[in-house]
DSSP file (Angstrom, degrees, kcal/mol; ACC not computed):
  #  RESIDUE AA STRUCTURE BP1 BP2  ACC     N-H-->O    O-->H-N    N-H-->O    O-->H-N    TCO  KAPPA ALPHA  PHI   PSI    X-CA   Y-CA   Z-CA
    1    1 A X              0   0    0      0, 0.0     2,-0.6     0, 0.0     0, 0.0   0.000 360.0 360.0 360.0 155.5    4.5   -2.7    9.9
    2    2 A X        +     0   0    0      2,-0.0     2,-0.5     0, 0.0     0, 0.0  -0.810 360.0 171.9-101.2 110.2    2.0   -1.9    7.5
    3    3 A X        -     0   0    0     -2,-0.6     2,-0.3     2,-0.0     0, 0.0  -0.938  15.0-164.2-142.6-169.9    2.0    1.3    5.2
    4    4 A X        +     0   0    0     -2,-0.5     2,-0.3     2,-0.0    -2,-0.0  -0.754  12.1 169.2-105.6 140.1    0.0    2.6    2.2
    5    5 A X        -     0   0    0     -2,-0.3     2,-0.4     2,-0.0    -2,-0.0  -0.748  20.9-150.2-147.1 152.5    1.2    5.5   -0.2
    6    6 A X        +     0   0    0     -2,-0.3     2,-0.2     9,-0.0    -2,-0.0  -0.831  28.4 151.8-116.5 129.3   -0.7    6.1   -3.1
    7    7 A X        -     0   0    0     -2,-0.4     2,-0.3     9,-0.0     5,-0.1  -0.725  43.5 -97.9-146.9-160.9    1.1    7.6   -6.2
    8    8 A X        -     0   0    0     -2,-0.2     4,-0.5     1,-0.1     3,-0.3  -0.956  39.7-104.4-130.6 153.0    0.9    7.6   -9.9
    9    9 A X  S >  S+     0   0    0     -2,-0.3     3,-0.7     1,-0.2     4,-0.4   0.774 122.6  55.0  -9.7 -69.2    3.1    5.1  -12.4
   10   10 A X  T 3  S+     0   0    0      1,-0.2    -1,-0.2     2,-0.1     3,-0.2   0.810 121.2  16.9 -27.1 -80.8    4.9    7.8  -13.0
   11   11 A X  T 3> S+     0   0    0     -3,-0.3     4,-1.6     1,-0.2    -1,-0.2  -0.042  88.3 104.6 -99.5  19.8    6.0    9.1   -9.6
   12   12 A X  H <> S+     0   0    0     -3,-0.7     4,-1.4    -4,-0.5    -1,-0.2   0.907  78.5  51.8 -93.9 -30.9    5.4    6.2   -7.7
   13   13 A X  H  > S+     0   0    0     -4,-0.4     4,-1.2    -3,-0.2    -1,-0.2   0.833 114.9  50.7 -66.9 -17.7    9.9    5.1   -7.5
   14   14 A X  H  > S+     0   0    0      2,-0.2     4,-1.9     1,-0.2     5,-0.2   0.984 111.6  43.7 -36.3 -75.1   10.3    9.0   -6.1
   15   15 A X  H  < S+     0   0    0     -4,-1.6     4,-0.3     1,-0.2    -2,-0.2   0.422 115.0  45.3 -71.7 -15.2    7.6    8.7   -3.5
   16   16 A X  H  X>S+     0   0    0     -4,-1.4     5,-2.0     2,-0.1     4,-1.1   0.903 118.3  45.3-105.3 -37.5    8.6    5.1   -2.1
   17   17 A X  H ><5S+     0   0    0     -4,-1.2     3,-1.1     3,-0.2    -2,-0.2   0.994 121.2  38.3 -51.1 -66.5   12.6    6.4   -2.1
   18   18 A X  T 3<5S+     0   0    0     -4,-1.9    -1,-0.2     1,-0.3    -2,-0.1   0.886 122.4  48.7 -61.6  -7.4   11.2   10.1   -0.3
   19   19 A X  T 345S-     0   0    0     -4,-0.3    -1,-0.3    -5,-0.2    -2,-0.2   0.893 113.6-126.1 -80.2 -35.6    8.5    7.4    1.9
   20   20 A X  T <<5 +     0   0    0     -3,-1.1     2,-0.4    -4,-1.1    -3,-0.2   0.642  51.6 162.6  88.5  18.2   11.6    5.0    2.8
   21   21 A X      < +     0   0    0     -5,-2.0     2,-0.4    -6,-0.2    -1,-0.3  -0.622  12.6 177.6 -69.2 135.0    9.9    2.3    1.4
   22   22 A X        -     0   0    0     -2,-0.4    -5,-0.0     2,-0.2    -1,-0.0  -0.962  27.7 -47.5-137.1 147.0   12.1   -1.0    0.6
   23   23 A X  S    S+     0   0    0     -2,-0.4     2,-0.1     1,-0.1     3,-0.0  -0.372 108.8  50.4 -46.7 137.0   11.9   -4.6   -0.8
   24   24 A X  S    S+     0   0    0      1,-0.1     2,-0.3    -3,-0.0    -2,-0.2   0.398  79.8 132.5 -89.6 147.4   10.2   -6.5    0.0
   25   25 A X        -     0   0    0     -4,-0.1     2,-0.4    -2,-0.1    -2,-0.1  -0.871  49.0-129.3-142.8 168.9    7.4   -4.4   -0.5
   26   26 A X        -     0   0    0     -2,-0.3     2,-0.8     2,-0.0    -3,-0.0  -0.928  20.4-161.0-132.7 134.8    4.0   -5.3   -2.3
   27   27 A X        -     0   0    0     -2,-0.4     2,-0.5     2,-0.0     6,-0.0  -0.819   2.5-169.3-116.4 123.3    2.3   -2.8   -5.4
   28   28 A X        -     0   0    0     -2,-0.8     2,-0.4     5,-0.1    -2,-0.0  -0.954   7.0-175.8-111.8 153.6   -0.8   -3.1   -6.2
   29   29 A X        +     0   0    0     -2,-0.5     2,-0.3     4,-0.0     3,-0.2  -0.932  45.1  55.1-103.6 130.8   -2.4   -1.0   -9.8
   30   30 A X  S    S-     0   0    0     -2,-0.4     4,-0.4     1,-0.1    -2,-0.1  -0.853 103.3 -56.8 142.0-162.2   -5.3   -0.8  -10.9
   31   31 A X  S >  S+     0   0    0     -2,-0.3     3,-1.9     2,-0.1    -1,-0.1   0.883 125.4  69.8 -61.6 -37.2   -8.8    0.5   -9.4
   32   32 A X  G >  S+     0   0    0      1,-0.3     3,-0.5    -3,-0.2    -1,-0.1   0.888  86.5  63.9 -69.7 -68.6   -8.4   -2.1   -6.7
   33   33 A X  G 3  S+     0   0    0      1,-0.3    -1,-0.3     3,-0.1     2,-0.2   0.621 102.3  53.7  -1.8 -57.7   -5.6    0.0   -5.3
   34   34 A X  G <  S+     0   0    0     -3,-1.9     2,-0.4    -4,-0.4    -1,-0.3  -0.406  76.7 108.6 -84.7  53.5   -8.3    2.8   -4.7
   35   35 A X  S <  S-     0   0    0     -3,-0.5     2,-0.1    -2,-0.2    -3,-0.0  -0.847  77.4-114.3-142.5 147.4  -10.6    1.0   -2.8
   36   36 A X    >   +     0   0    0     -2,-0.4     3,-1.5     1,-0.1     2,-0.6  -0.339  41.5 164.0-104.7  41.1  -10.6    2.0    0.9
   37   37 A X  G >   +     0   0    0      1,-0.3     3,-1.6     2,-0.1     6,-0.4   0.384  55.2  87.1 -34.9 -12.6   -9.4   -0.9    3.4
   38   38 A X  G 3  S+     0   0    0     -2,-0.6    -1,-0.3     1,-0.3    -2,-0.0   0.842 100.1  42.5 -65.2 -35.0   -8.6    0.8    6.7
   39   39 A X  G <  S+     0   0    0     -3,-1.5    -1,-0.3     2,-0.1    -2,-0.1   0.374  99.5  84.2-120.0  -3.0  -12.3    0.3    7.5
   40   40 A X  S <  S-     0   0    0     -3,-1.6     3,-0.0    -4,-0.2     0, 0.0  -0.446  88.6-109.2-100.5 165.8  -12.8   -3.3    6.2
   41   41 A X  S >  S+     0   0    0      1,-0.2     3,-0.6     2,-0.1    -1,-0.1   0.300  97.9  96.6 -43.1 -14.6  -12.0   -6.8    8.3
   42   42 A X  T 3  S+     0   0    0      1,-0.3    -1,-0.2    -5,-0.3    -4,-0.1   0.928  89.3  41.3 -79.1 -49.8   -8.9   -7.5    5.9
   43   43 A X  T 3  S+     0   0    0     -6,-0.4     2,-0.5     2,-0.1    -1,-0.3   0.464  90.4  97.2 -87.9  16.6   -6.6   -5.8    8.8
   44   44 A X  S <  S-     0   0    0     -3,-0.6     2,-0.1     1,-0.0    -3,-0.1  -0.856  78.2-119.9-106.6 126.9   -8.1   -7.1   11.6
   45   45 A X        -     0   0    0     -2,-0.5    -2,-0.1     1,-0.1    -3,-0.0  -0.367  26.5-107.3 -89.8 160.8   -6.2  -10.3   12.9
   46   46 A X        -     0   0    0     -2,-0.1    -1,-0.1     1,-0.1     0, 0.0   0.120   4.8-136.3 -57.9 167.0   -7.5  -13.6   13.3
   47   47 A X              0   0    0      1,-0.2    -1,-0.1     0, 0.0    -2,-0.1   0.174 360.0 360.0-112.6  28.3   -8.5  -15.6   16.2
   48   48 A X              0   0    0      0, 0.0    -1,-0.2     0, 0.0    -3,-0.0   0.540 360.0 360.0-116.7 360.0   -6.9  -18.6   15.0
């Protein structure tokens, strides 16, 4: 399953402990981070 949480540097090992997130997991930083996928093609699966 796929999920998202959004944190800061800072607080981001807190919030993936209180979130239950575990390796492997994938982080992305930067701007790119904030950029709004739910709505895009990216999650939608292929027909191949």
């Amino acid at each position: 399953t796929q999920q998202v949480l959004t944190s800061t540097l800072g607080e981001v090992a807190d919030d993936m402990e209180q979130a239950g997130i575990k390796p492997p997991a994938i982080t992305v930083v930067g701007d790119v981070a904030g950029l709004d996928l739910e709505h895009t093609s990216v999650h939608e699966p292929s027909d191949h």
